[in-house]
C-alpha positions in Angstrom: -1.7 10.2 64.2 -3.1 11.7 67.4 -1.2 11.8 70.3 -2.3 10.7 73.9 0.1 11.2 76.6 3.1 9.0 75.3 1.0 6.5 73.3 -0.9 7.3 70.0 -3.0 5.2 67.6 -1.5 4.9 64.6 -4.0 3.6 61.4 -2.9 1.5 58.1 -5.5 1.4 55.6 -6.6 -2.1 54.0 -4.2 -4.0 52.0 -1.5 -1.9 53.6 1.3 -2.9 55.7 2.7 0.3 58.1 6.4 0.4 58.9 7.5 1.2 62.4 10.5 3.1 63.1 11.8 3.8 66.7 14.3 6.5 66.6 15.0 5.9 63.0 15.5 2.6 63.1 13.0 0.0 62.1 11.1 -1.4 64.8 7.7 -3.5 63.3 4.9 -3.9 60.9 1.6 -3.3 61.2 -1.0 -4.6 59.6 -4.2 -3.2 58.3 -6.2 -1.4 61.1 -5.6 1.2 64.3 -2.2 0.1 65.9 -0.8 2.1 69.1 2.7 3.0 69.1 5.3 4.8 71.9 5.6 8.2 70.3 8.1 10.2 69.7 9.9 6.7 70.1 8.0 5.2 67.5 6.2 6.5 64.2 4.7 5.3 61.3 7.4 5.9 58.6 5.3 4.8 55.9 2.9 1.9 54.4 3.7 -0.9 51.8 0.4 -1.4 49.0 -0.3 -5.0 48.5 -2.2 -4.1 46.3 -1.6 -5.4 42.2 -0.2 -2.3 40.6 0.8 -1.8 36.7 3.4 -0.6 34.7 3.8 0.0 30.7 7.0 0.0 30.1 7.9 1.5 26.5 10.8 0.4 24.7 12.5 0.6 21.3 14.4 -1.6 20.4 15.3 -3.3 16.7 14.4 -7.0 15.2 16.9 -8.9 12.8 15.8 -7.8 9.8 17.1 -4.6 11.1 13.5 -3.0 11.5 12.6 -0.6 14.3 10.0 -1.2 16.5 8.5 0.2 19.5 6.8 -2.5 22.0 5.0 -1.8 25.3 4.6 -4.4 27.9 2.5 -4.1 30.4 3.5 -5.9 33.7 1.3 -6.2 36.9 3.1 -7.1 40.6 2.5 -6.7 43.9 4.4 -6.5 47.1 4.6 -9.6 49.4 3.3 -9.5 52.8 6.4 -11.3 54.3 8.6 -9.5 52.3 7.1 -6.1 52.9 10.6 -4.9 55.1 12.6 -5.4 51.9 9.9 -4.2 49.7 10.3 -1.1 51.5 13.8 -0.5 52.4 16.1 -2.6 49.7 14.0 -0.4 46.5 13.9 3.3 46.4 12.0 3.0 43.4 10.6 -0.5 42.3 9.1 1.1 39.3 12.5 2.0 37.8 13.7 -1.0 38.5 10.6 -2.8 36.8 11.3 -0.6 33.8 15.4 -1.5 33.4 14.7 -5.0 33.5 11.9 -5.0 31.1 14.5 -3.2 28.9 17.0 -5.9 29.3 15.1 -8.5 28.2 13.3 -6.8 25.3 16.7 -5.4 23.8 18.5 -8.9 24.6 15.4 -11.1 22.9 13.6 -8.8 19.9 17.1 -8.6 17.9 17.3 -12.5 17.6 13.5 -12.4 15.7 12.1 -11.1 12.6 9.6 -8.5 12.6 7.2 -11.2 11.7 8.1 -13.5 14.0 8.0 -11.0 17.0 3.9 -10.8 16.4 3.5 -14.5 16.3 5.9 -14.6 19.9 4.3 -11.9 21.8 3.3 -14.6 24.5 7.1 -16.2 24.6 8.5 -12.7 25.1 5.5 -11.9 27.7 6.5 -14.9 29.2 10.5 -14.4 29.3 10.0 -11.0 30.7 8.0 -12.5 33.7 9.7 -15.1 34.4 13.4 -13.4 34.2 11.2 -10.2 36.7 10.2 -12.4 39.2 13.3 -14.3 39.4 14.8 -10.7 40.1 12.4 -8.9 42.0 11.6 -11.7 44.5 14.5 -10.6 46.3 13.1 -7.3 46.8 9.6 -8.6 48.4 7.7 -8.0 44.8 5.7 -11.0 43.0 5.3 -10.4 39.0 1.2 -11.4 38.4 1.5 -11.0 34.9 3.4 -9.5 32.5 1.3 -9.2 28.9 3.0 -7.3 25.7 0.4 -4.8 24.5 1.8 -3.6 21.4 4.3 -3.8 18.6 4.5 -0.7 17.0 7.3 -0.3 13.9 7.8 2.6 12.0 5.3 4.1 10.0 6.6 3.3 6.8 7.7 -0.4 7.7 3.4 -0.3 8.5 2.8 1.2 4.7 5.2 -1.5 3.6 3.6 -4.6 5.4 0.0 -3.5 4.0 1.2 -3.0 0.7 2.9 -6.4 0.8 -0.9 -8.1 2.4 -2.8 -6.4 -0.2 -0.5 -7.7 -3.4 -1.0 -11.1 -1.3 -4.4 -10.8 -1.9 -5.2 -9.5 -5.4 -2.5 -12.7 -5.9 -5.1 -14.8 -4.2 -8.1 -13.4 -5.9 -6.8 -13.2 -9.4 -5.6 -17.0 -8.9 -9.5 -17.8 -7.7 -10.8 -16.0 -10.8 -8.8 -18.0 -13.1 -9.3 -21.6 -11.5 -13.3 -20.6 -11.4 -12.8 -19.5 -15.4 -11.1 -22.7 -16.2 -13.6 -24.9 -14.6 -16.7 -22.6 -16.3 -14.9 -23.1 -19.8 -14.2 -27.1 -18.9 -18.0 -27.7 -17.9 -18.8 -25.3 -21.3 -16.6 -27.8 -23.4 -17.9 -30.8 -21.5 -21.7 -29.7 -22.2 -21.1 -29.0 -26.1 -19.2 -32.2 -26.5 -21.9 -33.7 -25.0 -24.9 -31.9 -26.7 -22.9 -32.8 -30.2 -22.6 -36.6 -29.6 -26.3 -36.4 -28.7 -27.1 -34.7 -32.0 -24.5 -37.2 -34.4 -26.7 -39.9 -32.9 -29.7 -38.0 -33.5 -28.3 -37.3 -37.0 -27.1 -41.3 -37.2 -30.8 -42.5 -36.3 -32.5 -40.1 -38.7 -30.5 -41.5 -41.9 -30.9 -44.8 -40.3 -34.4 -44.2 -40.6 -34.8 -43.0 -43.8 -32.0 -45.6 -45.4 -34.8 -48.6 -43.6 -37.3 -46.3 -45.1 -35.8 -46.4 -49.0 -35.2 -49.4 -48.9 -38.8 -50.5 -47.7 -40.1 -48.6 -50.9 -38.2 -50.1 -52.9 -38.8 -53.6 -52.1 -42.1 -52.7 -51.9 -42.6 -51.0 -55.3 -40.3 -53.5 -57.1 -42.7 -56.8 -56.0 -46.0 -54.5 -57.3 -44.9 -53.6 -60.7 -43.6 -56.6 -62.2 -40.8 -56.2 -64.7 -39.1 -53.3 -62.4 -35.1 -53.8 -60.7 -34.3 -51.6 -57.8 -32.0 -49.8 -60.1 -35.6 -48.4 -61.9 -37.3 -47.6 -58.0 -33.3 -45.6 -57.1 -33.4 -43.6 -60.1 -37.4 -43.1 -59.9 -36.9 -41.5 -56.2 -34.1 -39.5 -57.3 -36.3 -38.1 -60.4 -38.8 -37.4 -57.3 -36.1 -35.7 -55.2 -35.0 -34.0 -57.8 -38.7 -32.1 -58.5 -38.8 -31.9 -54.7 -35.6 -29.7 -54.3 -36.9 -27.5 -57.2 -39.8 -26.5 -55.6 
């Protein structure tokens, strides 16, 4: 602020808004810029950010199945422009104010879920919290951008427990694969031998066949040659010759 005479030139930075007081009461706003004022009638009292600000907001808090958790939200807001006059004088401190409400909605939502289920409703809770801050702080000339929930932390041992639990999950799992890939090997083993014996019983089947169309060829054959001969002479002949065969 420099003075000249009873004017000065004030200056708000960009994405500011300056309040104006004249002898402690509020006077204007300023935007962004060099403003001139009537000092010591007037001063800039201070400057409202319109810029998107965050704040993680830790809170414990415990789910239904009675497990402890610690969750951090993250919310994002910025001041409104119209609303900068009750941005700056209805809040001492919007931050704190941020912070109770977040802890309202956590403590009053969490206890009615599951630690399970309060991973797989991180957006719902995200979304509750932002929709139940704006509502609120709206009055007070801030707009909730975004409020996201960054982490779910339970105790150490509850995090021991869980990846215990996920690991017997999965030897469960793998064991069950290794047994439905044994079964199928020995069912395709069983199918293939049944298969390769049928194969050799009609091997076997055509062999005898052979040799029985083979006898019996013979003995026709050696019965009309040597006249006074019955097929009773030509069996026991080849069995005589079957016989010597096997003793050799």
């Amino acid at each position: 602020m420099c003075q000249t005479g009873c004017c000065c030139c004030v200056c708000v930075r960009t994405q500011s808004i300056g309040v104006i007081e004249r002898f402690g009461k509020f006077s204007t706003l300023k935007g962004p810029g060099c403003s001139c004022v009537t000092w010591p009638c007037e001063q800039l009292v201070g400057t409202v950010s319109l810029r998107v600000q965050q704040l993680d907001v830790n809170c414990e808090t415990k789910t239904k199945d009675n497990v402890f958790v610690n969750v951090v939200i993250s919310v994002q807001y910025e001041a409104i422009a119209k609303a900068a006059y009750d941005a700056y004088y209805r809040l001492a401190n919007p931050e704190v104010q941020i912070q109770a409400y977040v802890f309202d909605v956590v403590r009053s939502t969490l206890p009615r879920m599951d630690l399970d289920e309060s991973f797989s409703s991180k957006d719902d809770l995200a979304n509750s919290v932002k929709v139940h801050l704006d509502d609120t702080m709206s009055s007070y000339g801030y707009h909730i951008v975004r409020a996201l929930v960054t982490d779910i932390n339970p105790d150490a041992r509850v995090k021991q427990s869980m990846n215990e639990i996920n690991a017997s999950r999965r030897l469960r799992e793998s064991a069950k694969e290794k047994a439905e890939a044994e079964k199928i090997t020995q069912v395709k083993a069983a199918e293939a031998d049944a298969e390769s014996k049928y194969l050799s019983g009609v091997g076997v089947a055509r062999q005898r066949q052979a040799i029985v169309g083979g006898l019996q060829d013979s003995i026709n054959e050696f019965a009309g040659e040597i006249a006074g001969t019955t097929p009773k002479d030509v069996m026991d002949l080849l069995l005589v010759t079957q016989y010597f065969d096997m003793l050799k």
